[in-house]
C-alpha positions, 0 to 999 in steps of 0.5 A, a space after each residue: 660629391 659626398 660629404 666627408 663623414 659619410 665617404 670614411 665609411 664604405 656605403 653598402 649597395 644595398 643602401 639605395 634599394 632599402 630608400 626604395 623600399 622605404 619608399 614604396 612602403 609609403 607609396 603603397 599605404 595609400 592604395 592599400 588603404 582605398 581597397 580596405 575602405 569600402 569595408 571600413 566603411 561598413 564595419 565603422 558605419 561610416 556616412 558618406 561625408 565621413 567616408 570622403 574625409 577618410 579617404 583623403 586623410 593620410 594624404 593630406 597629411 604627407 603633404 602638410 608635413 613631409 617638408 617639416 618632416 624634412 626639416 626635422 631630418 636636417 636638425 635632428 640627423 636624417 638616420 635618425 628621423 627615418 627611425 622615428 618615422 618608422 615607427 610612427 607609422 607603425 603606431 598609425 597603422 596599429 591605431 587603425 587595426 584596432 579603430 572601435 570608431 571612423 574617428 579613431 580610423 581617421 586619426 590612425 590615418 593621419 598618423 600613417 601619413 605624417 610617419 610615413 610622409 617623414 620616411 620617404 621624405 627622409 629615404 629620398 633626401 639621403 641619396 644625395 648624402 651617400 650617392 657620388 653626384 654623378 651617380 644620383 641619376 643611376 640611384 634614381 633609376 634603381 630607387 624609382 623602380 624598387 619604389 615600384 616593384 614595392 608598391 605592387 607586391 605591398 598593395 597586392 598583398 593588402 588588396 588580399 588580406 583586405 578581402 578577408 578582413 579590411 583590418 587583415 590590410 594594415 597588417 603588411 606595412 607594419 611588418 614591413 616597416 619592421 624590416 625596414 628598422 633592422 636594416 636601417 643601422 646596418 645600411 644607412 651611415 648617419 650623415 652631417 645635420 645642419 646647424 643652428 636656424 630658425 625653425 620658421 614656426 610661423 611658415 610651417 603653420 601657414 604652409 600647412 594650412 595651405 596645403 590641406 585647405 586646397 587638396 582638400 577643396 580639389 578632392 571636392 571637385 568631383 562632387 561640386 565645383 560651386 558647393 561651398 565645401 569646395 570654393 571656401 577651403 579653395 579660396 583659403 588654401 590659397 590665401 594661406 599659400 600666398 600669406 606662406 610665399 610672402 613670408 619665406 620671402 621676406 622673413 630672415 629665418 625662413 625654413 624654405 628658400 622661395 629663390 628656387 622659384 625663381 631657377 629655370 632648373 628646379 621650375 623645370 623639374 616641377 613640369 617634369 614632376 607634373 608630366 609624371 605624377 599628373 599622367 599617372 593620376 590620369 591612366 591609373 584612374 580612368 583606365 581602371 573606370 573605363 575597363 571597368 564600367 565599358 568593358 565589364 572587368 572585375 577587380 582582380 582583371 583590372 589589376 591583370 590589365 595594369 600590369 604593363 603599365 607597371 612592368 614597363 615603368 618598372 625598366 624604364 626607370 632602371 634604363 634611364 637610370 643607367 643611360 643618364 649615369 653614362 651622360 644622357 642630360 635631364 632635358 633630353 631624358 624629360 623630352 623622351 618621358 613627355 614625348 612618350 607619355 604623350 603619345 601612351 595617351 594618344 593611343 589609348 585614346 584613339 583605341 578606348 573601345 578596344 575589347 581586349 587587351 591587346 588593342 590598349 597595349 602599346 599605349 599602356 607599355 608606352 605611357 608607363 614606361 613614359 611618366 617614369 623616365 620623366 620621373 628620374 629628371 624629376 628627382 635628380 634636378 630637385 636633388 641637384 638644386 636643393 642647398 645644403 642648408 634646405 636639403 631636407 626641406 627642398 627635397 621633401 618638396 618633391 612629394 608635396 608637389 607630387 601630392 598636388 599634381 596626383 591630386 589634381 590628374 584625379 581630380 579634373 580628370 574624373 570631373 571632366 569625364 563626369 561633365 561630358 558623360 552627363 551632357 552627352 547622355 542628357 543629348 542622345 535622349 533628347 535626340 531620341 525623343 525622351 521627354 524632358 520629364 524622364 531624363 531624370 530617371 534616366 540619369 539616376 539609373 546611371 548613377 546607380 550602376 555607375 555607384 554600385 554597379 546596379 543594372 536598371 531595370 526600366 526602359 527608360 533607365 536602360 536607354 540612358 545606361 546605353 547613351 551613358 556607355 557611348 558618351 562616356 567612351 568620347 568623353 574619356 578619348 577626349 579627356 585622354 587627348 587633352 591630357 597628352 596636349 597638357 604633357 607636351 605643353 610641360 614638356 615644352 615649358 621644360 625644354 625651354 627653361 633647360 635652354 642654357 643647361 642644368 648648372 652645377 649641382 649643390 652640394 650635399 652638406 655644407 662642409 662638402 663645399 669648395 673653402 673660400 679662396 684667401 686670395 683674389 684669383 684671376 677671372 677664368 674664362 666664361 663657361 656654358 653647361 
């Protein structure tokens, strides 16, 4: 049900799609933000140390603050919050424009984050407040697939003003936070706060520093899985993880409630959650790498190539939607999505050497389309099983746990892949004969064309270039096989924590709950869902 104060007024139907757009505003300043770095980088002599902190900068920001922000949206009025986190992230994206420094860069992009964290944190959380509960998976289908038509046009236009000028890039997401600011107060009715409680600034600090600490490290692995600079914030992300969990647990005025760790419905939506963020982390990255370095393509090709994989994620999200409103349940929604992004997976590992197109097709059409169905249980079950007292911090959850599963799809992935070319390439020479003494200089020249595309000029260099291309393609079927058998082990898990139903949903505000009874009632008869 919706909460009284939001029913008196009619919600427009265009509510659900300016959340989406916000949405893919926030979804796309990342990926805008990696096309303009290369040029960034350069313009603001970045070193590589620096230019690695830059990149992940804004991410590690909305994921150490989107649930505070979330917080901040239940005490303070969620429409309210989205304003302010408009204009946040207006004021980063300015900083950054105008940066003289990669100091200035970052601190730009740590606002962005922060503002932008808070807008879909904010965007998402309000479904629950203006959508009837049965009609939250039709809402979800809609705002997934606005999320995404908004990150492509977004990301396509930064991608080209970033060709320009690099600072030409973050002009689009002001403007289109603008937008967004003059329709918030026509569209979005302001919705109950919650009162009182604790802000719980000892649990935020430690959830924070636990969250920086371990993506931090993840983003690391591809460099080193032993450095120092990878195992210290790894050891102490999780020291201050487990530190946060004991606390929640323990401390009366706890900020997030640490019980849904315990409910089969919301473990249930986190694998569903992997299936969607992990698999798209996985077919974005290595797919582009592949056609890239085996089949030649230029950027501008890459992204024509992507295209099924999000026009198929684009109706999937729209038909799924649909479908669960008139019945369809979370568990045989997220069965379909892992089945299919599994299978996407398996066909795009078995035809990786495809030359063209069309050999990658089916499994790009059946992956995309596969994460986004998983994606709609993912939100709807998060958003069934926040209580009203932790809506914001419960469903901000949603993208630090995206944030994690993304990280992690990038970040194994690409070690994986790395780990096998390597040891592949290192194999084929030494069958070939190559003495010890050169397979270096083999290796090196890899590197190079692999980093800037540089092709070696040596013998030795293009013997190893040629091993590279065969070791790389087995090494990305099996990282791709071993990706869809990880889809299907959460799909599994799901479908076993889903065996005895979905529950009753949590209301939206804690006015919208049923009033106590003043008299014991008989006991009704036992039920299932």
């Amino acid at each position: 049900m919706t909460s009284a104060a939001v029913t008196t007024k009619k919600v427009s139907k265009f509510a659900v799609p300016l959340l989406g757009f916000f949405g893919g505003v926030q979804g796309s300043a990342p990926n805008v933000a990696s096309t303009a770095l290369v040029g960034a980088s350069r313009g603001l002599h970045m070193a590589g140390s620096t230019q690695a902190l830059a990149a992940s900068m804004q991410t590690l920001a909305i994921a150490a603050t989107v649930i505070t922000t979330g917080l901040m949206a239940d005490r303070l009025g969620r429409r309210r919050v989205l304003i302010a986190a408009l204009i946040v992230g207006i004021v980063g994206n300015i900083i950054v424009i105008g940066a003289p420094t990669s100091a200035f860069y970052m601190l730009g992009m740590a606002v962005i984050g922060v503002g932008l964290g808070a807008v879909y944190g904010a965007s998402f959380a309000y479904i629950k407040s203006i959508v009837p509960v049965n009609k939250i998976p039709g809402a979800l289908g809609i705002f997934t697939a606005v999320v995404m038509v908004t990150t492509l046009i977004i990301t396509f236009v930064g991608g080209s003003l970033s060709s320009i000028d690099w600072r030409y890039a973050f002009v689009v997401t002001p403007i289109a936070c603008l937008l967004g600011l003059l329709c918030v107060p026509k569209l979005l009715p302001p919705v109950p706060t919650v009162k009182g409680g604790s802000l719980d600034v000892v649990g935020q600090l430690l959830l924070a520093g636990g969250v920086i600490s371990f993506l931090y490290s993840v983003s690391q692995f591809a460099q080193s899985l032993t450095s120092p600079k990878t195992l210290v914030p790894l050891v102490l992300g999780i020291v201050l993880l487990a530190a946060f969990a004991i606390w929640e647990a323990k401390y009366d005025g706890h900020f997030f409630p640490m019980q849904l760790f315990k409910s089969p419905i919301f473990l249930a939506a986190l694998c569903f959650g992997f299936i969607y963020n992990f698999g798209t982390a996985v077919s974005f990255l290595q797919l582009t790498n592949l056609w890239q370095y085996i089949n030649g393509l230029k950027t501008s090709q890459v992204s024509m190539w992507q295209l099924p994989l999000l026009l198929a994620g684009i109706v999937a999200g729209l038909l799924t939607g649909r479908v669960m409103a008139k019945g369809m349940s979370n568990r045989t929604a997220g069965i379909i999505g892992g089945a299919m992004t599994a299978c996407g997976f398996f066909w795009v590992g078995i035809f990786h050497s495809s030359h063209g197109l069309v050999g990658f097709l089916p499994g790009l059409i059946i992956a995309g389309a596969g994460v986004v169905v998983a994606a709609v249980p993912f939100g709807n079950l998060i958003l069934r099983e926040a209580p009203a007292k932790y809506l914001g911090p419960v469903s901000s959850a949603r993208t630090t746990a995206g944030q994690f599963f993304y990280t992690l799809g990038f970040a194994l992935s690409t070690v994986l892949i790395d780990k096998m070319t390597i040891g592949g390439t290192v194999r084929r020479l030494e069958a070939a004969g190559v003495p010890a003494n050169q397979l270096s200089t083999g290796l090196d020249a890899v590197n190079a064309y692999a980093a800037n595309g540089t092709a070696p000029t040596t013998s030795e260099g293009k013997q190893a270039l040629a091993a590279a291309v065969t070791s790389y393609g087995g090494a990305f079927r099996t990282t791709m096989f071993i990706t869809a058998i990880a889809i299907l082990v959460a799909t599994a898990l799901a479908t076993f924590l889903l065996r005895k139903g979905e529950g009753d949903p949590q209301p939206a505000h804690e006015d919208d709950a049923s009033p106590a009874p003043t008299s014991t009632p008989a006991p009704a008869p036992a039920t299932s869902n």
